[in-house]
TORLO-530917 format. One record per residue (C-alpha): x, y, z. Coordinates in steps of 0.05 Angstrom, whole numbers, plus 5000, padded with zeros to 4 digits. Example, Ala and Ser with C-alpha at 12.3 -4.5 7.8 and 13.67 -1.06 7.14 Angstrom:
2
u: 5246 | v: 4910 | w: 5156 $
u: 5273 | v: 4979 | w: 5143 $
//
This chain:
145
u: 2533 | v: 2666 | w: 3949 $
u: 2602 | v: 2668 | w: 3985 $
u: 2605 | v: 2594 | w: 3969 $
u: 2594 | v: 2605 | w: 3904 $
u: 2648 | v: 2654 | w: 3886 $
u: 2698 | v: 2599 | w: 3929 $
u: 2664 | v: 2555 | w: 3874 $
u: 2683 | v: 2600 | w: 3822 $
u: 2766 | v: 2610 | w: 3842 $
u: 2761 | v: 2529 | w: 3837 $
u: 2740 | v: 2528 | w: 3773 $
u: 2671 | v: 2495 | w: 3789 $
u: 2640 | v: 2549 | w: 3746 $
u: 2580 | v: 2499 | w: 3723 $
u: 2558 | v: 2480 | w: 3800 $
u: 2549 | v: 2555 | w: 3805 $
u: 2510 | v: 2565 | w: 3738 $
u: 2465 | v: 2516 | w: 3764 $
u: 2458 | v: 2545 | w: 3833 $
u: 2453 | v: 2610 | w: 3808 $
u: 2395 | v: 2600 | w: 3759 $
u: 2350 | v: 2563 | w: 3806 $
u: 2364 | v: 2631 | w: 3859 $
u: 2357 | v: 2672 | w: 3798 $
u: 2286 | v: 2635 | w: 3781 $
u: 2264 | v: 2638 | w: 3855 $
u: 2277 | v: 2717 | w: 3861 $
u: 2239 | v: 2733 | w: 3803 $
u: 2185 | v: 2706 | w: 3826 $
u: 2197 | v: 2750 | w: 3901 $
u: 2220 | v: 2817 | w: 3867 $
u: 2183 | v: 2856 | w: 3812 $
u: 2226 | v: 2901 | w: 3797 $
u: 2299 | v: 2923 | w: 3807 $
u: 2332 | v: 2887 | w: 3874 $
u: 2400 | v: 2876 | w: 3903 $
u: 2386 | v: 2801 | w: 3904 $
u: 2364 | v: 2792 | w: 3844 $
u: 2418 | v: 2832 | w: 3803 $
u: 2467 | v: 2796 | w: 3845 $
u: 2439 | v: 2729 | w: 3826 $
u: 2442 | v: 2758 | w: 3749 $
u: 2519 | v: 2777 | w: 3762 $
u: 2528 | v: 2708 | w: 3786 $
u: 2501 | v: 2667 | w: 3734 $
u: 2534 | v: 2721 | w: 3679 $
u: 2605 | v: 2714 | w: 3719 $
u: 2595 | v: 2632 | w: 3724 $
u: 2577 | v: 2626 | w: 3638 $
u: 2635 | v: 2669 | w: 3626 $
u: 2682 | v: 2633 | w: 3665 $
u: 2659 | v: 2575 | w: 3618 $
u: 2673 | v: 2619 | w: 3562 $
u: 2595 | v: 2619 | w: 3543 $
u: 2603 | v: 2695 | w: 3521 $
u: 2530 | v: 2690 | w: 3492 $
u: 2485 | v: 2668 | w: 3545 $
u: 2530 | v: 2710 | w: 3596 $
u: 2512 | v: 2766 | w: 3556 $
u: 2434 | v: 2777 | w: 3581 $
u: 2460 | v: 2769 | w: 3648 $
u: 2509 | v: 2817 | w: 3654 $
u: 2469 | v: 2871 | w: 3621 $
u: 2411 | v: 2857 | w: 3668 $
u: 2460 | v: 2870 | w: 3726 $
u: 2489 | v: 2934 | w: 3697 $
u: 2416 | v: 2954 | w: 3685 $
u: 2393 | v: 2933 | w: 3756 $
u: 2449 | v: 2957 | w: 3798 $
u: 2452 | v: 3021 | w: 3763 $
u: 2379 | v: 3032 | w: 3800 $
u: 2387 | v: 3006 | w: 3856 $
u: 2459 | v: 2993 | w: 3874 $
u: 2523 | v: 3017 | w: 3898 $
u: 2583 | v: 3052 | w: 3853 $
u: 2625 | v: 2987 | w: 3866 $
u: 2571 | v: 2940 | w: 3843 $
u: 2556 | v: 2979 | w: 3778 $
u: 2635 | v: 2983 | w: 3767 $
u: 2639 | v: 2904 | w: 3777 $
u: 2580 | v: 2881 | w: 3737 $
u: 2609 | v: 2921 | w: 3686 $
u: 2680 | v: 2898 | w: 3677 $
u: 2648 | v: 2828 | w: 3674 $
u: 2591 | v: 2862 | w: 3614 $
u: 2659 | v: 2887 | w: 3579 $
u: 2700 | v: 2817 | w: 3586 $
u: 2633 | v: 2782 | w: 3567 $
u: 2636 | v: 2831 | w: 3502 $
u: 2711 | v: 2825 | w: 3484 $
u: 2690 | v: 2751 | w: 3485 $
u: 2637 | v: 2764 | w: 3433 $
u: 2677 | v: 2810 | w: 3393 $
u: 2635 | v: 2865 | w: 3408 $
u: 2693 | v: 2910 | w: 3414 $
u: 2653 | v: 2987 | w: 3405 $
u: 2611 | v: 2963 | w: 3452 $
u: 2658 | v: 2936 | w: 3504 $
u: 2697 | v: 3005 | w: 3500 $
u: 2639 | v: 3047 | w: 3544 $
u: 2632 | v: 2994 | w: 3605 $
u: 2698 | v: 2975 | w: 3605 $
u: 2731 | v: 3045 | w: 3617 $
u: 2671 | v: 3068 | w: 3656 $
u: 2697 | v: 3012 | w: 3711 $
u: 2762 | v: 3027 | w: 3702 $
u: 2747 | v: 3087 | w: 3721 $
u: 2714 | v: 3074 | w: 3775 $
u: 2773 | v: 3021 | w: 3808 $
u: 2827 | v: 3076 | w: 3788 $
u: 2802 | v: 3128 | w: 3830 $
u: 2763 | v: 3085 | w: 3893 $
u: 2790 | v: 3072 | w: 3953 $
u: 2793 | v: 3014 | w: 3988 $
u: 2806 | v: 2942 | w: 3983 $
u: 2790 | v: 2931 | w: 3910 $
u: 2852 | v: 2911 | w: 3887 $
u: 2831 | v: 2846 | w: 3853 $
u: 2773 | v: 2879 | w: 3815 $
u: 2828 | v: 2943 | w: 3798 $
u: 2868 | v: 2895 | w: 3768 $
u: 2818 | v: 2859 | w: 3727 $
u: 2788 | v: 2923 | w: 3708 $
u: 2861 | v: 2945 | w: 3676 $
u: 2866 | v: 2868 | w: 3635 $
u: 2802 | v: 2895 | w: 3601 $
u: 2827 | v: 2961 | w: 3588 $
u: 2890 | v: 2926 | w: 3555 $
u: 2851 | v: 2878 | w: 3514 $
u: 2798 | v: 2925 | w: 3494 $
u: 2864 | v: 2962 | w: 3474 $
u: 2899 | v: 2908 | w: 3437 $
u: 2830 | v: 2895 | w: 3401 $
u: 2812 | v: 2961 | w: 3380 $
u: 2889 | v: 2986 | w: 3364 $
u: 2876 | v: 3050 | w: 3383 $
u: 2879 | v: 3100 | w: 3446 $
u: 2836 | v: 3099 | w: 3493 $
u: 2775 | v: 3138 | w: 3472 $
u: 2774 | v: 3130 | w: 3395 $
u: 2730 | v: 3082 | w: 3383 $
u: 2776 | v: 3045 | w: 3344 $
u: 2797 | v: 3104 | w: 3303 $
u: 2858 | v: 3089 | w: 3298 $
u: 2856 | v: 3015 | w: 3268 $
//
């Protein structure tokens, strides 16, 4: 999976989708329930159709992950999948329900420690776009459109 997020920063986002559906279809037939693998394989496929821009068949992906990891995995998986659930959401318009994932990682990156910086950063792009979307504060729901 390493090789596949070096795959990713090249831009060879469909060589991962396809990678990461055939390991997604193999640990689903190994794991029966919640697993480490297989939400990670679910974050990779979701992160690899979103860098295509497929905001739609990310979607199931993502929310899987979120769903998984927040069984069975650790505070900085949960905060990851869900920045990408909340990018994958922006992308669909979803804005109300991009708000609670979005700021839930952010607040996650803003106060952990540690070598997150890149995720920190992407985190805060959401925050601003889930901003500029809703027109509002932080919060509102959009009140303030």
């Amino acid at each position: 999976t390493s090789e596949a997020r070096v795959l990713l920063r090249l831009g060879r986002s469909q060589a991962v989708a396809e990678v990461a559906r055939r390991a997604l279809e193999v640990r689903r037939r190994l794991h029966d329930g919640p697993h480490a693998e297989l939400a990670g394989s679910c974050e990779l496929l979701g992160r690899a159709l979103l860098a295509q821009r497929r905001f739609g068949s990310a979607e199931p992906f993502l929310s899987e992950a979120v769903s998984q990891y927040d069984e069975i995995g650790e505070p900085l998986d949960q905060a990851r999948a869900r920045t990408l659930l909340g990018e994958c959401l922006l992308g669909l318009e979803r804005f109300a329900a991009a708000e609670p994932p979005i700021l839930r990682a952010a607040a996650y990156f803003d106060s952990a420690t540690g070598e997150h910086a890149e995720w920190r950063e992407r985190s805060r792009e959401a925050v601003a776009s889930l901003h500029d979307a809703l027109g509002a504060a932080p919060g509102t729901g959009g009140a303030g459109r």
